[in-house]
MARTIRO-88362 format. One record per residue (C-alpha): residue number from 1; residue in three letters; x, y, z. Coordinates in pm, 1 decimal. Layout:
<site n="NUM" res="ALA" xx="X" yy="Y" zz="Z"/>
...
This chain:
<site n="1" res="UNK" xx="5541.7" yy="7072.9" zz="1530.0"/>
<site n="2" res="UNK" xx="5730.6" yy="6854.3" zz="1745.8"/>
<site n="3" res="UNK" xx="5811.2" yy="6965.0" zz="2094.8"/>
<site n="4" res="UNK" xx="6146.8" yy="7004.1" zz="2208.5"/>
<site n="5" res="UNK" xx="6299.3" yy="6713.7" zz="2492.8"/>
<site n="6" res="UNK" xx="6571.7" yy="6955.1" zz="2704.2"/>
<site n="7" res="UNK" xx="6429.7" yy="7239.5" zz="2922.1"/>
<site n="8" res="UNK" xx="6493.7" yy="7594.2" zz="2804.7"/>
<site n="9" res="UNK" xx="6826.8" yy="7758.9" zz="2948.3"/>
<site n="10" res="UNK" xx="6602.5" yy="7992.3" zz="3176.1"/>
<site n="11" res="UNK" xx="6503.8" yy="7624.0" zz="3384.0"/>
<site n="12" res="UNK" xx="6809.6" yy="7485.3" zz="3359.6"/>
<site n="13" res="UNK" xx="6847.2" yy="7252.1" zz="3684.8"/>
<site n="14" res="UNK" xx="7209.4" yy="7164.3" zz="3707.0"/>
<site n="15" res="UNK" xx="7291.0" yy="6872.8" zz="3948.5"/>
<site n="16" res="UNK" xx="6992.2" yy="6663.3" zz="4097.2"/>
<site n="17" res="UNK" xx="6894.1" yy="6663.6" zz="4453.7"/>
<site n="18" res="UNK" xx="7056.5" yy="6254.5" zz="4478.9"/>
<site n="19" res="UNK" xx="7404.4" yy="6344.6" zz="4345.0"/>
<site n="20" res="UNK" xx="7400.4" yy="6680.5" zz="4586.2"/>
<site n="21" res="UNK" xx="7357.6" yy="6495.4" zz="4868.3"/>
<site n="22" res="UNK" xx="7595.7" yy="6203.8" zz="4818.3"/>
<site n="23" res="UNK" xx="7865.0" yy="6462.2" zz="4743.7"/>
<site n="24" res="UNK" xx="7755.7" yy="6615.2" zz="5083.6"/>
<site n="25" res="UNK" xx="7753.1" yy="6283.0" zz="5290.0"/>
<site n="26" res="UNK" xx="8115.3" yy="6233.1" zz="5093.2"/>
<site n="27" res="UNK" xx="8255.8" yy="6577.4" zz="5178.3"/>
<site n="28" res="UNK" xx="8116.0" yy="6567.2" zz="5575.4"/>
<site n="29" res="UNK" xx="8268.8" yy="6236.3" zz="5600.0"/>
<site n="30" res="UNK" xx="8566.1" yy="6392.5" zz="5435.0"/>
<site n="31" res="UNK" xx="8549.3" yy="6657.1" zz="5704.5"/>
<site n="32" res="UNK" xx="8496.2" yy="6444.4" zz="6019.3"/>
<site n="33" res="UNK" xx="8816.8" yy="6186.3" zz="5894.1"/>
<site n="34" res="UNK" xx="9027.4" yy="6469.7" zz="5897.9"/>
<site n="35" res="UNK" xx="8900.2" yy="6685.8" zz="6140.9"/>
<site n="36" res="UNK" xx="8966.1" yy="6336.6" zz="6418.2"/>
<site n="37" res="UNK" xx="9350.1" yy="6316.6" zz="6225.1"/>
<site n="38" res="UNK" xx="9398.6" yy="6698.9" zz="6270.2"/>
<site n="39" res="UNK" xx="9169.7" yy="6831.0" zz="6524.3"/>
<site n="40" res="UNK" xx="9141.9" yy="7142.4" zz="6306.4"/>
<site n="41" res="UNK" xx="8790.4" yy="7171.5" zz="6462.0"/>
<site n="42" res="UNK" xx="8857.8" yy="7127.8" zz="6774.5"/>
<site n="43" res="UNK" xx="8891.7" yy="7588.5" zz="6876.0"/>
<site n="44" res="UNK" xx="8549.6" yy="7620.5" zz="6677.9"/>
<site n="45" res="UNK" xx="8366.6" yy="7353.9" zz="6905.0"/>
<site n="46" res="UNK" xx="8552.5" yy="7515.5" zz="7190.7"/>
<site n="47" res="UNK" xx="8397.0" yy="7867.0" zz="7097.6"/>
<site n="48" res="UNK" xx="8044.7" yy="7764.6" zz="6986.8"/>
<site n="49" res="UNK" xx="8028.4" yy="7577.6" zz="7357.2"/>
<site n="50" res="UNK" xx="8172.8" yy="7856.1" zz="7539.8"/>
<site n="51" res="UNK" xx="7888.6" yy="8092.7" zz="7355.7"/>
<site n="52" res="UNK" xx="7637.1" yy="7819.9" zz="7437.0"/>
<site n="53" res="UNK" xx="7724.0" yy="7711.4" zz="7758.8"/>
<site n="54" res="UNK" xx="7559.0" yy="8041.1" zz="7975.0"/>
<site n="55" res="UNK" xx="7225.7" yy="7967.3" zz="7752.0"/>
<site n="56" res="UNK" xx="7224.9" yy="7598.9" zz="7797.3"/>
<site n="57" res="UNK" xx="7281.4" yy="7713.0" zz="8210.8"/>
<site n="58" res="UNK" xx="7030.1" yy="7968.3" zz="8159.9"/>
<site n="59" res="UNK" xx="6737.8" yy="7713.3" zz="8058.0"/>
<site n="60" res="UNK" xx="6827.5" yy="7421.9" zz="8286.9"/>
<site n="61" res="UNK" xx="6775.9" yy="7687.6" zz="8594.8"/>
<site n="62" res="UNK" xx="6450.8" yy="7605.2" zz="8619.3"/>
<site n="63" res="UNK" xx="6496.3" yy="7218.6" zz="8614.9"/>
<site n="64" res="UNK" xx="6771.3" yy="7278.2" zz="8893.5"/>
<site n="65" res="UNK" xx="6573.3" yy="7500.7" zz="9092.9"/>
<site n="66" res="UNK" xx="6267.5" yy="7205.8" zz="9119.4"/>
<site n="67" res="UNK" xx="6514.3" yy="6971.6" zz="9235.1"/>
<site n="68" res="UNK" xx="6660.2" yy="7177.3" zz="9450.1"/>
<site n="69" res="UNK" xx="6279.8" yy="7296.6" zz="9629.6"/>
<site n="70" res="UNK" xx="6195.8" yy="6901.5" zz="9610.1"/>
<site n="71" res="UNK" xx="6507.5" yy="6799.9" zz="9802.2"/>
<site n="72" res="UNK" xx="6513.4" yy="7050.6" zz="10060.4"/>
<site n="73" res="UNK" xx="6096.5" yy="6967.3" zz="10146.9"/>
<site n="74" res="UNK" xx="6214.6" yy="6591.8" zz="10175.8"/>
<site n="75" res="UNK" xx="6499.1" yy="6696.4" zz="10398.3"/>
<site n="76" res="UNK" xx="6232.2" yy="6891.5" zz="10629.3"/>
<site n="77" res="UNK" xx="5978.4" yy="6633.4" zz="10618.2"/>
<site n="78" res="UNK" xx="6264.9" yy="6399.0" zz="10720.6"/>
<site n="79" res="UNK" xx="6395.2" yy="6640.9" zz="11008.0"/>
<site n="80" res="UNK" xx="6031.9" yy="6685.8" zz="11123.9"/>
<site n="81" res="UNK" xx="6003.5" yy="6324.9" zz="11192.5"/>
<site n="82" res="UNK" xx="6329.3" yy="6263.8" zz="11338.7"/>
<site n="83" res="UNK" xx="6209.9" yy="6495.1" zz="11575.0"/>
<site n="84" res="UNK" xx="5912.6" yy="6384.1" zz="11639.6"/>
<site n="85" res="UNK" xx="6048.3" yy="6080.8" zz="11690.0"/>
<site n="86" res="UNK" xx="6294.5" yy="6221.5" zz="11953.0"/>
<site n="87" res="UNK" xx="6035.4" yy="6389.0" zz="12160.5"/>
<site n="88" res="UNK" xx="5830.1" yy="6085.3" zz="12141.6"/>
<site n="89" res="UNK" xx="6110.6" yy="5883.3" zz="12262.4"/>
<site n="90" res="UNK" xx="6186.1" yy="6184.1" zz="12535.3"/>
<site n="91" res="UNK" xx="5815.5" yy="6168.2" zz="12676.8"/>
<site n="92" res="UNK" xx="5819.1" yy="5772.1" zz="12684.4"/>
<site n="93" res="UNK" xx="6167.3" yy="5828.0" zz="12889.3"/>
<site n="94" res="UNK" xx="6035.9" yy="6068.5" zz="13138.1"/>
<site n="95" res="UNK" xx="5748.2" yy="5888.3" zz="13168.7"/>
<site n="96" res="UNK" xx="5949.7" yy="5575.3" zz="13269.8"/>
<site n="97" res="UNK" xx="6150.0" yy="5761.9" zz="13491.8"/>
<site n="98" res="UNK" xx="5894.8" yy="5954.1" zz="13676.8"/>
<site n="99" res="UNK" xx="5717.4" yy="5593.8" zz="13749.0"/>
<site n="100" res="UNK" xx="6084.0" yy="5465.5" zz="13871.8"/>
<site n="101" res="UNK" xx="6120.3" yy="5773.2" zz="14089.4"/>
<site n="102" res="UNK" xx="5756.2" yy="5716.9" zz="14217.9"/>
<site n="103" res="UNK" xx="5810.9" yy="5354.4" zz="14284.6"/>
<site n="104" res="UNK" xx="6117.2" yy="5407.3" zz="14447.0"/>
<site n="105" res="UNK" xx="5953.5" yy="5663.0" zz="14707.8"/>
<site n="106" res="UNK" xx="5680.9" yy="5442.2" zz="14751.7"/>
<site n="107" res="UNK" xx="5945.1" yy="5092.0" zz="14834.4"/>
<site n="108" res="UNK" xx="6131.6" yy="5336.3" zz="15042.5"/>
<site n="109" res="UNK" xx="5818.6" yy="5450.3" zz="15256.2"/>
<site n="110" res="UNK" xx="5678.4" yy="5107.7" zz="15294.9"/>
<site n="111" res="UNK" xx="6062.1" yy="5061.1" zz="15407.0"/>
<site n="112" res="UNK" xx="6008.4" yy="5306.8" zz="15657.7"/>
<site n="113" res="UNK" xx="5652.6" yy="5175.0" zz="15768.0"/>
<site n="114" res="UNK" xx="5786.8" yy="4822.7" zz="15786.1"/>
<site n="115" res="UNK" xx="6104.0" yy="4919.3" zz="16000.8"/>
<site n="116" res="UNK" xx="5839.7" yy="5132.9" zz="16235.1"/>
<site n="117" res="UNK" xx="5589.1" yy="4859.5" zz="16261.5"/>
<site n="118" res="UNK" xx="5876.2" yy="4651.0" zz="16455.9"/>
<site n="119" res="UNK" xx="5886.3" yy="4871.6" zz="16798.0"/>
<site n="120" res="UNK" xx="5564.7" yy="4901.5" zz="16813.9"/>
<site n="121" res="UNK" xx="5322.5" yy="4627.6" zz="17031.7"/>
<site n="122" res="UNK" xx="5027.3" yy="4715.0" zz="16861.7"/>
<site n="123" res="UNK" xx="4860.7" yy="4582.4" zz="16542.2"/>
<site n="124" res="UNK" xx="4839.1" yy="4821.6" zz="16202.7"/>
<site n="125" res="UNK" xx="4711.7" yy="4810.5" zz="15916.6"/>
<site n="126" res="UNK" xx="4876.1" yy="4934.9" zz="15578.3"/>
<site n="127" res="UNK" xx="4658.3" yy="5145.1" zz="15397.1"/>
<site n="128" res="UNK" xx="4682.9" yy="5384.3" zz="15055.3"/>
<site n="129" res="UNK" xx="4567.3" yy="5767.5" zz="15089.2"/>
<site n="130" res="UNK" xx="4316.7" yy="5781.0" zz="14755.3"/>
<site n="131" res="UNK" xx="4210.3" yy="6115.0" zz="14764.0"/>
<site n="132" res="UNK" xx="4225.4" yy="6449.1" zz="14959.8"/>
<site n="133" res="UNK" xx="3878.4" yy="6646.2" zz="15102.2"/>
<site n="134" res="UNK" xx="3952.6" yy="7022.2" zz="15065.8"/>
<site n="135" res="UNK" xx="3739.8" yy="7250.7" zz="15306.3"/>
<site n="136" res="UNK" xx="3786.5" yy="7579.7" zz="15485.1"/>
<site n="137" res="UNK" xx="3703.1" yy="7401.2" zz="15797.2"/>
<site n="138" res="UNK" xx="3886.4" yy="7090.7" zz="15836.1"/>
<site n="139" res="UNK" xx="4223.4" yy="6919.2" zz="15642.5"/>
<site n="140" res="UNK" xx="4069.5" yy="6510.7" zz="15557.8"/>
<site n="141" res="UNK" xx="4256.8" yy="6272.4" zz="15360.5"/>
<site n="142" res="UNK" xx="4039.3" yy="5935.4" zz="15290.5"/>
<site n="143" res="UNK" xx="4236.0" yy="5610.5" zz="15278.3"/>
<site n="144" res="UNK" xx="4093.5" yy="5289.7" zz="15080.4"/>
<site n="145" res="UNK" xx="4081.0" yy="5080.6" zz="15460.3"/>
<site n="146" res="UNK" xx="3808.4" yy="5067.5" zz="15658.5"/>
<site n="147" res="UNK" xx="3530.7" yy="4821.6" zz="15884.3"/>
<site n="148" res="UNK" xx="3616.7" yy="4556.9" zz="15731.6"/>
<site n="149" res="UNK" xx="4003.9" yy="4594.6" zz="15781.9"/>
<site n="150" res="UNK" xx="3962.0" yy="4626.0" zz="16130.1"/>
<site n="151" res="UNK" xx="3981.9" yy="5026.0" zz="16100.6"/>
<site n="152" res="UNK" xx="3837.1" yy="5241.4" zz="16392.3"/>
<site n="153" res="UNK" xx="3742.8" yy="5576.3" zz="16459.8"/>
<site n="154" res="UNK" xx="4030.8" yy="5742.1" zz="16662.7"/>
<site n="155" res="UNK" xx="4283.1" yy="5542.4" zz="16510.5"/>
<site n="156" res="UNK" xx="4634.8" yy="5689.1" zz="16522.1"/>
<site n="157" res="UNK" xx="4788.6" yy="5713.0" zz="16104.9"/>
<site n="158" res="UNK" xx="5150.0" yy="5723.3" zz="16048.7"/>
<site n="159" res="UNK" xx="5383.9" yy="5770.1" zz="15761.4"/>
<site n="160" res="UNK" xx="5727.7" yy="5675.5" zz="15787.8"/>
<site n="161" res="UNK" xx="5857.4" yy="5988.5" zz="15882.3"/>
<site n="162" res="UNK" xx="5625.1" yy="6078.1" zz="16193.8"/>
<site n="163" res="UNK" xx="5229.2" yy="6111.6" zz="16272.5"/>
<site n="164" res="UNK" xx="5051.8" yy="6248.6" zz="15966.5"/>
<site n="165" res="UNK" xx="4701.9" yy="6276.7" zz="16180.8"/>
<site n="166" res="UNK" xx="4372.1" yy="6035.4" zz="16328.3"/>
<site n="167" res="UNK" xx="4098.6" yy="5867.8" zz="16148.3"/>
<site n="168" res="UNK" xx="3809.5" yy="6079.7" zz="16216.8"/>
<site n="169" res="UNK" xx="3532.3" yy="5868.0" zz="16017.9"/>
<site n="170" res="UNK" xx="3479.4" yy="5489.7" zz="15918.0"/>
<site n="171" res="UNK" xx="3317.9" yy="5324.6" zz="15633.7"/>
<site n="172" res="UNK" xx="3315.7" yy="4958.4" zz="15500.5"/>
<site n="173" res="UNK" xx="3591.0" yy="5025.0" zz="15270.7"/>
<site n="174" res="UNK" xx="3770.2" yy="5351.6" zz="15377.3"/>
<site n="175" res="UNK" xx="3799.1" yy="5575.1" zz="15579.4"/>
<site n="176" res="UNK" xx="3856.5" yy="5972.2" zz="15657.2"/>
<site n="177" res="UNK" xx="4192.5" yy="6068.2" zz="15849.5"/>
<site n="178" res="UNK" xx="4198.4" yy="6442.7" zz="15991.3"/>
<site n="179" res="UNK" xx="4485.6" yy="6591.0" zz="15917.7"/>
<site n="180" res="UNK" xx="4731.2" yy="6742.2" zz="16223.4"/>
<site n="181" res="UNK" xx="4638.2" yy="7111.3" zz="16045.4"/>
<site n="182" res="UNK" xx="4294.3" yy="7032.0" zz="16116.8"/>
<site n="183" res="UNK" xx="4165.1" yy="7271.2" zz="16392.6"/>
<site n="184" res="UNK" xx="3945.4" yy="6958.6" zz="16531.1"/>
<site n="185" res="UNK" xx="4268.7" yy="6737.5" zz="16589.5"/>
<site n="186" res="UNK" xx="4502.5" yy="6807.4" zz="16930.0"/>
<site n="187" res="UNK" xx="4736.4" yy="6590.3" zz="17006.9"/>
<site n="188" res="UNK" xx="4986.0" yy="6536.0" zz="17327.7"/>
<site n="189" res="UNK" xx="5324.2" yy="6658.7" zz="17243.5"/>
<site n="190" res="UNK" xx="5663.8" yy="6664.6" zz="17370.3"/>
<site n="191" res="UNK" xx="5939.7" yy="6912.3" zz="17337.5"/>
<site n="192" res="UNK" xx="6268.3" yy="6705.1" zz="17391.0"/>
<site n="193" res="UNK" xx="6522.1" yy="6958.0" zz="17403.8"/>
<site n="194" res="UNK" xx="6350.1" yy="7157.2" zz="17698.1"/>
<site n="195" res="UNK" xx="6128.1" yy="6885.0" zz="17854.8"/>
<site n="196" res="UNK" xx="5770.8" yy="7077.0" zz="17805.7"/>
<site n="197" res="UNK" xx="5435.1" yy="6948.4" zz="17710.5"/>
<site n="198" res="UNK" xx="5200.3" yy="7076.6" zz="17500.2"/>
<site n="199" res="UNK" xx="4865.3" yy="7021.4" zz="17318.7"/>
<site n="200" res="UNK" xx="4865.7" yy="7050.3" zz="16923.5"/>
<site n="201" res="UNK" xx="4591.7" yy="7288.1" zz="16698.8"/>
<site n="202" res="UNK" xx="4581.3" yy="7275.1" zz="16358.5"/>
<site n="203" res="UNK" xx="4612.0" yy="7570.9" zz="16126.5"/>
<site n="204" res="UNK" xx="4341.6" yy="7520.8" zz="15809.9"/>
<site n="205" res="UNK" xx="4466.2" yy="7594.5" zz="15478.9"/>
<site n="206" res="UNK" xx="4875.6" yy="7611.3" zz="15586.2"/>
<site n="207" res="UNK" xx="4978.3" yy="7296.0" zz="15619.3"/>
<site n="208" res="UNK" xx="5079.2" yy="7352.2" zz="16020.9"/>
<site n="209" res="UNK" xx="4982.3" yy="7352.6" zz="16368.3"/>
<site n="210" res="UNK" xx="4995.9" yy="7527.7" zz="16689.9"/>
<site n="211" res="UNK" xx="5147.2" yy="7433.3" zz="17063.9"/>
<site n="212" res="UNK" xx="4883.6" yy="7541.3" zz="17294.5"/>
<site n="213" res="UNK" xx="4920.2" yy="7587.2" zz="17668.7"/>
<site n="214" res="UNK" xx="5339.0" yy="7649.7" zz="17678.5"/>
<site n="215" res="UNK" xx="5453.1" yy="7878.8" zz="17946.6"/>
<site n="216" res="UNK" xx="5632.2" yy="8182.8" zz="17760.6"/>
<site n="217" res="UNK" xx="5895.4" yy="8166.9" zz="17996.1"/>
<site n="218" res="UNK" xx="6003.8" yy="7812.8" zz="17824.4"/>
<site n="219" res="UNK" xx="6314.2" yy="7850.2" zz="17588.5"/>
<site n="220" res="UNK" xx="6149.0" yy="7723.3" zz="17241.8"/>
<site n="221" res="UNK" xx="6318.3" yy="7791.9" zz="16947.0"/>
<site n="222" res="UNK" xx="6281.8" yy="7786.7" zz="16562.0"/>
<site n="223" res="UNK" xx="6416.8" yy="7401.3" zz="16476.6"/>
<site n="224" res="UNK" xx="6320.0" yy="7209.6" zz="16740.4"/>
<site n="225" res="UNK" xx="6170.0" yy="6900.1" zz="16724.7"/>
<site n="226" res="UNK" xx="5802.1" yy="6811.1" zz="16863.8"/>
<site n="227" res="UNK" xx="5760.8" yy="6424.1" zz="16935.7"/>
<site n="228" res="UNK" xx="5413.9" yy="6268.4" zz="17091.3"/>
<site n="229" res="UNK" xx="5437.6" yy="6271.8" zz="17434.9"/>
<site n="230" res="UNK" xx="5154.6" yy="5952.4" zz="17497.4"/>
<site n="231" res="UNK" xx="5013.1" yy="6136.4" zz="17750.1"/>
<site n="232" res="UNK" xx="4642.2" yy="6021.8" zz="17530.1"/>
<site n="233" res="UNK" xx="4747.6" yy="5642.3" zz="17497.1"/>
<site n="234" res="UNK" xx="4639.2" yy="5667.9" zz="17164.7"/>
<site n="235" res="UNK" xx="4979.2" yy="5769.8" zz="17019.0"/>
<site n="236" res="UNK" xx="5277.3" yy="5586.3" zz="17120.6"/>
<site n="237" res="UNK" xx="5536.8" yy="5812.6" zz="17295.4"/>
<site n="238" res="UNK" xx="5894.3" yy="5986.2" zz="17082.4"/>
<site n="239" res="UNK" xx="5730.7" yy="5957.9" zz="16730.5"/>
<site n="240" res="UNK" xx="5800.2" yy="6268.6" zz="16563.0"/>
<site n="241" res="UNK" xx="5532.9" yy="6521.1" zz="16499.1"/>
<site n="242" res="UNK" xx="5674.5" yy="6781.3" zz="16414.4"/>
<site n="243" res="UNK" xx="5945.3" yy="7108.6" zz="16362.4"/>
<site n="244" res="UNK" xx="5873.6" yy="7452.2" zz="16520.4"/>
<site n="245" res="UNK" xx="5904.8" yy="7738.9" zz="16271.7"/>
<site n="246" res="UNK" xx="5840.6" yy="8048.4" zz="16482.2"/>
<site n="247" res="UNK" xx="5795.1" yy="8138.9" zz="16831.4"/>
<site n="248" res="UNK" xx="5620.6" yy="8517.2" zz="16922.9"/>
<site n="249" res="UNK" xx="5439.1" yy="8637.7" zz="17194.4"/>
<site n="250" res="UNK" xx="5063.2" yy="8711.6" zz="17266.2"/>
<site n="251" res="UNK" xx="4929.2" yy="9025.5" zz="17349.8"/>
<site n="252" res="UNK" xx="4778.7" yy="8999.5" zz="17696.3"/>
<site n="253" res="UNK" xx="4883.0" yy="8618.5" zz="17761.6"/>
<site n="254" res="UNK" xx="5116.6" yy="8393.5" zz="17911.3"/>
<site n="255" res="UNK" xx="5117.9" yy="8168.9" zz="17640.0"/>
<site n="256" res="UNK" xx="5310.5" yy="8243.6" zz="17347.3"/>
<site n="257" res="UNK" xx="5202.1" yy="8170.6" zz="17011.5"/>
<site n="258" res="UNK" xx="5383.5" yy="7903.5" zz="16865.7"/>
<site n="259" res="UNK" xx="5373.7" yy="7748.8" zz="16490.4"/>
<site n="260" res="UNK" xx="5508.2" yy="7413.2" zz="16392.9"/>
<site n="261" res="UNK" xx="5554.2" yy="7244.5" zz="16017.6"/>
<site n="262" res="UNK" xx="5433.3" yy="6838.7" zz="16049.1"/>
<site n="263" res="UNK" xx="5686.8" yy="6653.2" zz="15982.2"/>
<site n="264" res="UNK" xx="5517.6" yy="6441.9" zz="15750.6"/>
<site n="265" res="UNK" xx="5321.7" yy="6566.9" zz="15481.6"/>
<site n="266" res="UNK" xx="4994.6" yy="6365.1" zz="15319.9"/>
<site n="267" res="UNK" xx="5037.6" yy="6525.9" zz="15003.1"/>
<site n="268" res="UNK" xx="5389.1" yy="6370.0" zz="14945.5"/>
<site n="269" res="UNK" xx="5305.3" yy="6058.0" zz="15099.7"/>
<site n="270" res="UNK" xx="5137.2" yy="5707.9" zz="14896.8"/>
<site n="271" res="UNK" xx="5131.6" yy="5447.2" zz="15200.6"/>
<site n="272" res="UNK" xx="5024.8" yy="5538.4" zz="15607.5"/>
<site n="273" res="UNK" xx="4991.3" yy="5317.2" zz="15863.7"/>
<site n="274" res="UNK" xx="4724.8" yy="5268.0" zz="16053.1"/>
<site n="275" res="UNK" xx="4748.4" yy="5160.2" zz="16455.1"/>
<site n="276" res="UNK" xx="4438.5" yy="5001.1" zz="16571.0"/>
<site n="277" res="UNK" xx="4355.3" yy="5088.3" zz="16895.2"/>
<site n="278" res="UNK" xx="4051.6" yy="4793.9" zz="16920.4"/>
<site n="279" res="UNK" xx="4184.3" yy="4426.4" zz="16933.4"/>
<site n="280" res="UNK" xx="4220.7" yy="4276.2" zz="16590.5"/>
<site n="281" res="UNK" xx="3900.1" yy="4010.5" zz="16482.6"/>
């Protein structure tokens, strides 16, 4: 029995898979000719992207969000170094400008010491103050001159505003200057204003100094100036010494007590001057 050549009606195929899907290619290039002439498609793509647009939003949020957190770290990063930069910058400028203010009070006191050396007749030397002794006893500054300078013990120091004290001690290279608050130091002074004399005593630890020996009766007051007198002849006569800050009585004494500010201050001052008081070598 021969068997048959066409499939039973129950598997009946139709169409084959090739000629379905030329007819398709045909009919969707069909579609897209007219749909370009017509634009009959045009409110469907306009409603599937306005359905798709809040999910396509949705799922980029993520991708936004990193560039977003990546851009604002690199805009910190970049503000933290401009600032660093800046303060760097600021530190290097007020560095500069404390050394111009520095060198500028320095030229202006060697100024001072150069225009002071003129009326004077005696030799000096210029020396540096390096360091300061503290002690509850005495007020020392030590300056880098000493023997071999020419430096002395008793030697008068100056600044350019007035007397800042006396070299006390000598040494081959420096040398110790006691301070006119040191208790140890008196020096001849000279009240210009009222014409009286008086002996200076330092005051330890507050920067001042007394007038010993002035009759109560003598009409100090707060503001005047105290010059040397050169009663000693260590200390040239009219240099300033000091300013009187308050005048009060003593209990059971003729002599009031009476507190002066130095004019000059060692701890504001770079370069003294030194007056040698034994010839030059």
């Amino acid at each position: 029995m021969a068997l048959s050549q066409t499939p039973p009606p129950l598997f009946h195929q139709g169409l084959s898979a090739r000629i379905r899907l030329i007819v398709a290619v045909a009919a969707a290039a069909a579609l897209m000719q007219l749909d370009f002439h017509l634009g009959f498609a045009q409110p469907l793509r306009q409603g599937i992207n306005a359905v798709l647009y809040p999910i396509s939003e949705l799922l980029m949020l993520p991708r936004d969000m990193a560039i977003s957190s990546a851009q604002h770290m690199t805009s910190i990063r970049g503000l933290r170094e401009k600032v660093a930069q800046m303060e760097q910058r600021e530190i290097e400028q007020v560095q500069t400008l404390l050394s111009i203010q520095q060198l500028q009070s320095e030229n202006d006191n060697l100024r001072n010491l150069m225009g002071l050396v003129k009326p004077l007749s005696r030799s000096s030397v210029v020396a540096e103050i390096r360091s300061a002794r503290p002690s509850p006893l005495h007020d020392l500054v030590v300056i880098n001159r000493g023997l071999e300078h020419g430096i002395t013990k008793g030697d008068p120091v100056l600044s350019g505003e007035g007397v800042i004290g006396q070299v006390s001690r000598v040494f081959p290279m420096s040398s110790e200057v006691r301070l006119l608050s040191d208790k140890q130091l008196s020096v001849p002074v000279f009240l210009p204003r009222v014409g009286v004399r008086a002996l200076t005593r330092g005051v330890v630890g507050e920067d001042s100094f007394e007038l010993r020996h002035v009759n109560l009766a003598a009409d100090i007051a707060v503001g005047d100036i105290v010059q040397t007198s050169g009663l000693d002849g260590l200390y040239p006569a009219g240099l300033p010494v000091g300013i009187i800050l308050s005048v009060m009585e003593r209990d059971a004494s003729p002599f009031p007590v009476i507190v002066a500010k130095p004019i000059a201050s060692a701890a504001v001052q770079q370069q003294v001057l030194v007056l040698q008081t034994a010839p030059s070598q």
